[in-house]
C-alpha positions, 0 to 999 in steps of 0.5 A: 255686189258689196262682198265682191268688191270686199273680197277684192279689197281683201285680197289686194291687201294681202297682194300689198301687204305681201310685197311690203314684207318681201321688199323689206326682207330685200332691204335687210338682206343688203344691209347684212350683207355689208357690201353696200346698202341701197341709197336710201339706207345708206341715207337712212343708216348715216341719219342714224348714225349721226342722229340716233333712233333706229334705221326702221324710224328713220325710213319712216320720217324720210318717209313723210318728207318724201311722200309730200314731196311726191305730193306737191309733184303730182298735185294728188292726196296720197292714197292710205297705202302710201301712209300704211307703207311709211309705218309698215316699212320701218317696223318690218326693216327693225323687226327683221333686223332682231332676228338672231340668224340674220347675221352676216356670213363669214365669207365673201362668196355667202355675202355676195349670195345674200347681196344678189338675192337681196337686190332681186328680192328688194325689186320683186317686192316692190314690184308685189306691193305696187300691183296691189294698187294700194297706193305706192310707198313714199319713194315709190310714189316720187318715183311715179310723180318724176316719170309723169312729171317728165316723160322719162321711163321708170328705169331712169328716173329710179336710176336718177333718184337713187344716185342722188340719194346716194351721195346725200347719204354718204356725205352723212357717213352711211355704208357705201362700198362696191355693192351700193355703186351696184344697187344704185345702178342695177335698182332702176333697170331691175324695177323697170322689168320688175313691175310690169311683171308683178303688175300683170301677176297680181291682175291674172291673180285678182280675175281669177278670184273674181271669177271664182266668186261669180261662180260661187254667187251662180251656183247659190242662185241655181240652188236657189232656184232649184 
């Protein structure tokens, strides 16, 4: 029973760990595009700017305040993947970023490529790490407490937060063009989709490697017995 359920946890740790590496790959993406960065980075870009340190540490303190936020809201003890997220989000967004070959290209249409990808792989991500049911990220975890709190759909309340966090961000001087009117949009409607899609994935994928343990524990049991 025990190595079942360890396998389980196992396996949703890779599931969780997974989504965190691809939907910070989606952030990094839109930052080096330079055609706009999600709210949240133009909020966690203008801090740096104005206050130093780096973008990925600065995910991680907006992280902490959030997540407590999202925690007097839902009246609930964050799970350790919500603190798990806090720190492995930033260290991901930095090391991506040190990367020699994620540069921006130097024409419109190879930005706008990397832009669009980056939106869909951003949302894909966070679709993965969600399902793994590790417990969701800051953000994400406000985001769930907002939609419980008031009754309104996913898509709403993402599009709500992202436009505030948005503006807070701008007045602090982050990067805002075009693309980030787009993100802070398209974000709440793409997650909406996104998650639910993720989420019956990572079950179908979680029954399947339950049902492969249960016929290896059988086969051992007949061999036993034989």
């Amino acid at each position: 029973m025990n190595a079942k359920k360890s396998g389980q946890i196992v396996a949703r740790f890779i599931v969780y760990l997974t989504g965190l590496l691809v939907m910070s790959l989606g952030i990094v993406l839109l930052i080096v595009a330079d055609l706009g960065a999600t709210p949240w980075d133009v909020l966690h870009v203008g801090l740096y700017y104005q206050l130093g340190l780096t973008i990925g540490s600065w995910s991680v303190i907006v992280g902490i305040v959030i997540l407590t936020v999202a925690s007097l809201i839902s009246k609930e003890f964050p799970k350790m993947g919500a603190f798990l997220n806090m720190v492995l989000i930033g260290v991901f967004i930095d090391l991506y970023l040190l990367l020699p070959f994620m540069q921006t290209p130097s024409s419109l249409a190879g930005q706008i490529v990397m832009f669009l990808f980056g939106i869909i792989i951003y949302c894909y991500g966070m679709g993965i790490y969600i399902s793994a049911q590790f417990g969701a990220g800051p953000r994400d975890s406000l985001m769930i407490a907002l939609t419980s709190k008031t009754g309104w759909k996913v898509g709403r309340v993402r599009s709500c937060m992202e436009v505030v966090v948005l503006m807070i961000g701008w007045q602090l001087g982050g990067p805002v063009f075009w693309g980030t009117v787009i993100i802070g949009l398209a974000i709440g409607p793409l997650a909406g989709k996104a998650l639910p899609q993720c989420q019956m994935a990572t079950d179908r994928f979680l029954a399947s490697l339950k049902k492969q343990v249960y016929t290896t524990i059988d086969k051992e049991k007949d061999r036993g017995v034989s």
